[in-house]
LOFINU-978228 format. One record per residue (C-alpha): x, y, z; chain. Coordinates in steps of 0.25 Angstrom, whole numbers, always signed. Layout:
# residues N
+-------+-------+-------+---+
|    xx |    yy |    zz | c |
+-------+-------+-------+---+
|     X |     Y |     Z | A |
...
+-------+-------+-------+---+
# end
This chain:
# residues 289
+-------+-------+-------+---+
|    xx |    yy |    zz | c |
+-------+-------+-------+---+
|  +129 |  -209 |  -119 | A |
|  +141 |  -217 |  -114 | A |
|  +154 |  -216 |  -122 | A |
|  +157 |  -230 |  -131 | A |
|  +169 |  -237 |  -125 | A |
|  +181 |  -234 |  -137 | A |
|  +185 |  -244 |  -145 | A |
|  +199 |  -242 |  -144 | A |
|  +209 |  -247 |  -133 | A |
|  +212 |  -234 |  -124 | A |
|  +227 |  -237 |  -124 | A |
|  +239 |  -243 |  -133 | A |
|  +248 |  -250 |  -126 | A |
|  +264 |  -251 |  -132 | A |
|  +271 |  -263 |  -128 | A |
|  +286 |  -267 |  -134 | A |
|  +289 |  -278 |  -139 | A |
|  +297 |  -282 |  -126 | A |
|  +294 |  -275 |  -113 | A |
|  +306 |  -273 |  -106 | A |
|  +303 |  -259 |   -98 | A |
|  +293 |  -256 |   -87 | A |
|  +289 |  -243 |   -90 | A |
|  +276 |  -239 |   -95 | A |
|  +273 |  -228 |  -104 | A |
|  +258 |  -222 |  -105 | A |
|  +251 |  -211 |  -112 | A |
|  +237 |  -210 |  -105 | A |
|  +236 |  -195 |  -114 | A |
|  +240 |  -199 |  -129 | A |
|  +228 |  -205 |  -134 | A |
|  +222 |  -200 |  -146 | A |
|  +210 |  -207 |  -149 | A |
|  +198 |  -197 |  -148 | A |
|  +184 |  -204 |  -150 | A |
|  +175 |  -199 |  -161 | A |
|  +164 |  -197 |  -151 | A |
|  +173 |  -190 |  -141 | A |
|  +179 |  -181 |  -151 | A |
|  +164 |  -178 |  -156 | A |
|  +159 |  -175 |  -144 | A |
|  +170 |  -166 |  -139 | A |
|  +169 |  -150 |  -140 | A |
|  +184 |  -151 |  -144 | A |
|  +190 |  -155 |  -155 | A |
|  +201 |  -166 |  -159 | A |
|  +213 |  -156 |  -156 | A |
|  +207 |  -149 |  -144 | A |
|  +205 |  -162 |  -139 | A |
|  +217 |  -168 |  -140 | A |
|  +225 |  -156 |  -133 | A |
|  +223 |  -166 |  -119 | A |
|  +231 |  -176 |  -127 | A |
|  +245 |  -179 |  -124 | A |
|  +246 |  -181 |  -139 | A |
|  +258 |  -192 |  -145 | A |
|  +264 |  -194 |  -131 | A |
|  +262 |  -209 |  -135 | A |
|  +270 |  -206 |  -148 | A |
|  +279 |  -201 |  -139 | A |
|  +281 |  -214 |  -130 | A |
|  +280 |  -223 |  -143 | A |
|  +295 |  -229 |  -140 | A |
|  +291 |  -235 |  -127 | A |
|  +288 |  -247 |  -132 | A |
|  +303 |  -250 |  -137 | A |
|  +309 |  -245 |  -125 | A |
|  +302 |  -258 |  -119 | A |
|  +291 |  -249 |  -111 | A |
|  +277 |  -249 |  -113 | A |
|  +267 |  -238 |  -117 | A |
|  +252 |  -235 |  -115 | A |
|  +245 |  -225 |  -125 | A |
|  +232 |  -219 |  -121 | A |
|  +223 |  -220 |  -134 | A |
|  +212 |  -211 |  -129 | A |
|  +212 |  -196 |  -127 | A |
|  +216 |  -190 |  -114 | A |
|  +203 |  -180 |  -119 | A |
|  +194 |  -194 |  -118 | A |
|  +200 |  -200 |  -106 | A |
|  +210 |  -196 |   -96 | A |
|  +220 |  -206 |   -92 | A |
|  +229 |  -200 |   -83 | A |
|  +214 |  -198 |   -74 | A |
|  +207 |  -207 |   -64 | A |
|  +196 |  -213 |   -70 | A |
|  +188 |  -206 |   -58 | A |
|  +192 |  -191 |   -61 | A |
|  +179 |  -189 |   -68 | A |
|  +175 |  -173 |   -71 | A |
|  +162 |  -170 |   -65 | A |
|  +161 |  -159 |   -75 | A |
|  +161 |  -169 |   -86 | A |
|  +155 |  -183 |   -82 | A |
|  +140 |  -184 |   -78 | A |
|  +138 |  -188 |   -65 | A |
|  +153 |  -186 |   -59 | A |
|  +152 |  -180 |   -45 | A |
|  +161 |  -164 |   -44 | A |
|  +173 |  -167 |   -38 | A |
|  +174 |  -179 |   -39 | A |
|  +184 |  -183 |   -51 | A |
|  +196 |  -173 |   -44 | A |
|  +201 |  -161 |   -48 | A |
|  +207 |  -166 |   -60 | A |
|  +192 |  -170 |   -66 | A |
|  +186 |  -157 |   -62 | A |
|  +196 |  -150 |   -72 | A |
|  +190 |  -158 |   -83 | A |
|  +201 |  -167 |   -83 | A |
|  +198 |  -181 |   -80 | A |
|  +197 |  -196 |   -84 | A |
|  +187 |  -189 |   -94 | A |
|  +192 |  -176 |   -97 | A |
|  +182 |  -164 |   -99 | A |
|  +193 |  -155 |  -105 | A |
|  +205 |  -155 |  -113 | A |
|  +217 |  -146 |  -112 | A |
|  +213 |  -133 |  -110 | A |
|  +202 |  -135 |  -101 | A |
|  +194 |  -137 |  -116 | A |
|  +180 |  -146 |  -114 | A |
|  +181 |  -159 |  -120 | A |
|  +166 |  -163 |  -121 | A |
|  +151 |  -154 |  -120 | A |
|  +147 |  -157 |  -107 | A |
|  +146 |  -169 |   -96 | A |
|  +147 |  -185 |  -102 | A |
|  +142 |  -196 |   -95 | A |
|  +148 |  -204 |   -86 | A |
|  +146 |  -216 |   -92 | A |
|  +153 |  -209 |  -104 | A |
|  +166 |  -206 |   -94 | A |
|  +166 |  -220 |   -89 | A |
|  +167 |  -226 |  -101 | A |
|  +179 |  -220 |  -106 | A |
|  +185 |  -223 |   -94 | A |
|  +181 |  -239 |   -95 | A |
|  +186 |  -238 |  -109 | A |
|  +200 |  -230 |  -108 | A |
|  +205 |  -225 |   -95 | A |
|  +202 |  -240 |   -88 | A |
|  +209 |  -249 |  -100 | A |
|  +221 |  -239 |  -100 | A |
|  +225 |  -238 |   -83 | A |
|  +222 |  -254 |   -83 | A |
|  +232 |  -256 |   -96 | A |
|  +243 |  -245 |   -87 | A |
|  +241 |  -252 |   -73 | A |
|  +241 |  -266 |   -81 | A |
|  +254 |  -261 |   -88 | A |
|  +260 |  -254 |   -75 | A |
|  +259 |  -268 |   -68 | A |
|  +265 |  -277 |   -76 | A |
|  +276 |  -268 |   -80 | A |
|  +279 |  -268 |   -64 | A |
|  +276 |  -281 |   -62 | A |
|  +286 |  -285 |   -74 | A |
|  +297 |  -277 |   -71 | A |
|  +295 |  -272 |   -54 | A |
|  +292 |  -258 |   -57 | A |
|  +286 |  -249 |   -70 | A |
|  +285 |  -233 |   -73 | A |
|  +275 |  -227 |   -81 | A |
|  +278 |  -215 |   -90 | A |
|  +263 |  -207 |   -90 | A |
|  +267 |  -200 |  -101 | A |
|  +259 |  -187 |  -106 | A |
|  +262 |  -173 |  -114 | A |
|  +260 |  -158 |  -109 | A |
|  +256 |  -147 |  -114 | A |
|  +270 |  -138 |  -116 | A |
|  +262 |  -127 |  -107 | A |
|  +260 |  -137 |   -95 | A |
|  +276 |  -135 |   -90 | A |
|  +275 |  -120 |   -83 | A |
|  +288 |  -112 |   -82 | A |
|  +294 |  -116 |   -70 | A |
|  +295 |  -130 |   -76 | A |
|  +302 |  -126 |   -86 | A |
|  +293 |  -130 |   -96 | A |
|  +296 |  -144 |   -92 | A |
|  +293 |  -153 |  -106 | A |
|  +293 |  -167 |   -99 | A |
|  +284 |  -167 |   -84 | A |
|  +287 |  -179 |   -77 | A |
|  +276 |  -183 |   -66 | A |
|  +278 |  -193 |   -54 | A |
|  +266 |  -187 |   -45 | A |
|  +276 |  -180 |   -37 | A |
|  +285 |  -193 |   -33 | A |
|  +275 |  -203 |   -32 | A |
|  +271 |  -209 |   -43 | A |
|  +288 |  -214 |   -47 | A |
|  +298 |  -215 |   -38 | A |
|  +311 |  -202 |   -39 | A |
|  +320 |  -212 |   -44 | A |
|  +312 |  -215 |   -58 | A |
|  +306 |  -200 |   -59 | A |
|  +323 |  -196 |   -58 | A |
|  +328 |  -205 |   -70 | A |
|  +315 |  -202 |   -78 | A |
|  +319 |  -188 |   -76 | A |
|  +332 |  -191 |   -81 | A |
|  +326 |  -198 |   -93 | A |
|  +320 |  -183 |   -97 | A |
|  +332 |  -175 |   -94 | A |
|  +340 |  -183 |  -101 | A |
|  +330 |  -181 |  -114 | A |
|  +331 |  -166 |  -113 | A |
|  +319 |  -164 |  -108 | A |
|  +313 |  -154 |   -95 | A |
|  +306 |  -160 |   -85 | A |
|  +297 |  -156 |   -74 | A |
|  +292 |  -167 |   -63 | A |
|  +275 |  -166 |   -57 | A |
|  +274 |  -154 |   -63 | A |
|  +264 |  -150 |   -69 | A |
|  +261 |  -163 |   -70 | A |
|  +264 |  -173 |   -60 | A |
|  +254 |  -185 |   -64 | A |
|  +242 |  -188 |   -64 | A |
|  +231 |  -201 |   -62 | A |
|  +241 |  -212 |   -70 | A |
|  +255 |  -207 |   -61 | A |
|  +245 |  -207 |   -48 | A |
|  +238 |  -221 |   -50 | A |
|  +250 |  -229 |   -56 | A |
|  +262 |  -223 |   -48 | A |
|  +265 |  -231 |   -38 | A |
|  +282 |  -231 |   -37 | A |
|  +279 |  -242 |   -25 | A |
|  +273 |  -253 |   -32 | A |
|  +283 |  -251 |   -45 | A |
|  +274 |  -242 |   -54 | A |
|  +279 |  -229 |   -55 | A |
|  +273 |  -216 |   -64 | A |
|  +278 |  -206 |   -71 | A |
|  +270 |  -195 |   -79 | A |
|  +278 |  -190 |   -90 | A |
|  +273 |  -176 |   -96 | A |
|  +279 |  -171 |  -111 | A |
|  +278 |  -159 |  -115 | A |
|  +270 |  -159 |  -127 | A |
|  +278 |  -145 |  -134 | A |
|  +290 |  -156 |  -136 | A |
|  +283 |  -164 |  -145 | A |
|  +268 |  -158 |  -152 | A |
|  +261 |  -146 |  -156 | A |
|  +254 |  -145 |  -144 | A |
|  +242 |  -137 |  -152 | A |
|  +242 |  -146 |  -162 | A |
|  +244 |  -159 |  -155 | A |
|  +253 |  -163 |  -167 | A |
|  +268 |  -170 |  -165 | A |
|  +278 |  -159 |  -167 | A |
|  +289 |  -160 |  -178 | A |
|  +300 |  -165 |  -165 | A |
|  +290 |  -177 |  -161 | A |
|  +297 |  -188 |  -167 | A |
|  +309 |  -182 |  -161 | A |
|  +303 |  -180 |  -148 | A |
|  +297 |  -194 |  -147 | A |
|  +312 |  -200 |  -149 | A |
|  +315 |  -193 |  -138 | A |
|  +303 |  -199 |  -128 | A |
|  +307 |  -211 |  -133 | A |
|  +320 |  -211 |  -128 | A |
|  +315 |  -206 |  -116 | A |
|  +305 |  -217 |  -113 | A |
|  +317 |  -226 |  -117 | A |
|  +323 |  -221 |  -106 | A |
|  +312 |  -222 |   -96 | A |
|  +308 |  -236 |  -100 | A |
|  +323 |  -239 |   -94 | A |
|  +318 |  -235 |   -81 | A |
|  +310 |  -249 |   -81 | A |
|  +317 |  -260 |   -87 | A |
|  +317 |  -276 |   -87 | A |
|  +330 |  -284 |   -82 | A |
|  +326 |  -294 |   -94 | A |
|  +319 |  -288 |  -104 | A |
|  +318 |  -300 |  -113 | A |
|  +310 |  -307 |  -104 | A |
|  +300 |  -295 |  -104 | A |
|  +290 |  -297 |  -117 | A |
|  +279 |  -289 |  -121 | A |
|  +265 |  -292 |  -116 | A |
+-------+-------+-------+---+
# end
């Protein structure tokens, strides 16, 4: 049977009261609400499947709004939907009637719009779901949410002649090898394309000036959301922002570690800083939608 469409919007948008910066904040992987029928149906349970989830990163950004940004928090699991996928990278091994090969490399893994595993490689569901199932939770969370980002991408540009967006995420602290020098913030720009070299040097600086280790594209370097919206030429530039999850939670656990308020008083100053990057002439003129 097909899946029921949730009855909850898939994403929480934060406004302030005035806008006065372009920049754009989301976090497509902090959503944390698991449908009962998902959960019931699943061969995991509630912590195991939350071990995907990039857990508080929107706690972590709740200062944007009074830095004059804006920020768009994902309420759905990245274990239910995927947002950082092309609604087309379906997994063969998962979805009834998908053709092999023909969602990517990515999908294959079990790691598409409609994941089949968690982290770990563990196995979300008991076998294959319908299509109609799939497609349903894409009508019903991956489409409102890329049409509220593109929405707010373009008026941000239109509004003030260019507009970033910070694609923020978390990491598990194992994903930093040690030639990275076990990088705890991994900045992505798909290898130069996705921002120009002048906004990736000052947001650079913006880190370093914070303390924190850096690493650029590596491990990661961005994935669907930095590829589609990236486009430095037409004044939208990208860039993936990757914390590492030690700094802040018991990784096991998923649970904020006694330093979180602390830590989140320091990425608020630092989104402070970024939202600078993209600032109004007159920001009185600039209300609030």
């Amino acid at each position: 049977m097909p899946e029921a469409a949730p009855s909850i919007l898939p994403y929480r948008l934060h406004l302030p009261e005035v806008v006065t910066s372009g920049v754009v904040f989301a976090s497509p992987h902090s959503g944390r609400f698991y449908p009962q029928d998902f959960v019931r149906d699943s061969q995991l349970d509630l912590l195991r499947l939350r071990s995907s989830e990039d857990a508080f990163v929107d706690k972590l950004l709740s200062a944007v709004p009074g830095h004059g940004g804006t920020l768009l928090e994902a309420l759905y699991p990245r274990a239910y939907v995927d947002l950082n996928r092309s609604e087309d990278e379906l997994d063969p091994a998962l979805i009834e009637g998908v053709a092999r090969g023909s969602g990517g490399s990515r999908a294959a893994m079990g790691l598409g719009v409609i994941p089949r595993v968690v982290a770990g490689g563990r196995e979300i569901g008991r076998g294959k779901m319908p299509r109609t199932a799939a497609q349903s939770r894409i009508r019903a969370v991956w489409r409102p949410y890329h049409a509220r980002l593109q929405a707010l991408l373009e008026e941000r540009r239109d509004r003030f002649g260019r507009t970033i967006l910070f694609d923020v995420h978390s990491m598990p602290s194992e994903a930093s090898t040690p030639r990275q020098r076990c990088a705890e913030i991994v900045l992505g720009d798909r290898f130069g394309t996705s921002a120009s070299a002048e906004t990736m040097a000052r947001v650079e600086s913006v880190f370093r000036r914070a303390g924190l280790t850096l690493a650029r594209n590596s491990p990661f370097a961005g994935a669907y959301i930095v590829s589609r919206y990236g486009r430095p030429a037409s004044g939208v530039e990208v860039v993936q922002i990757e914390i590492s999850r030690a700094l802040y939670m018991d990784e096991e656990q998923i649970e904020p570690l006694p330093q979180f308020e602390l830590f989140a008083t320091l990425i608020g100053a630092i989104t402070g800083e970024l939202s600078d990057l993209v600032r109004a002439e007159d920001s009185g003129q600039l209300a609030a939608e």
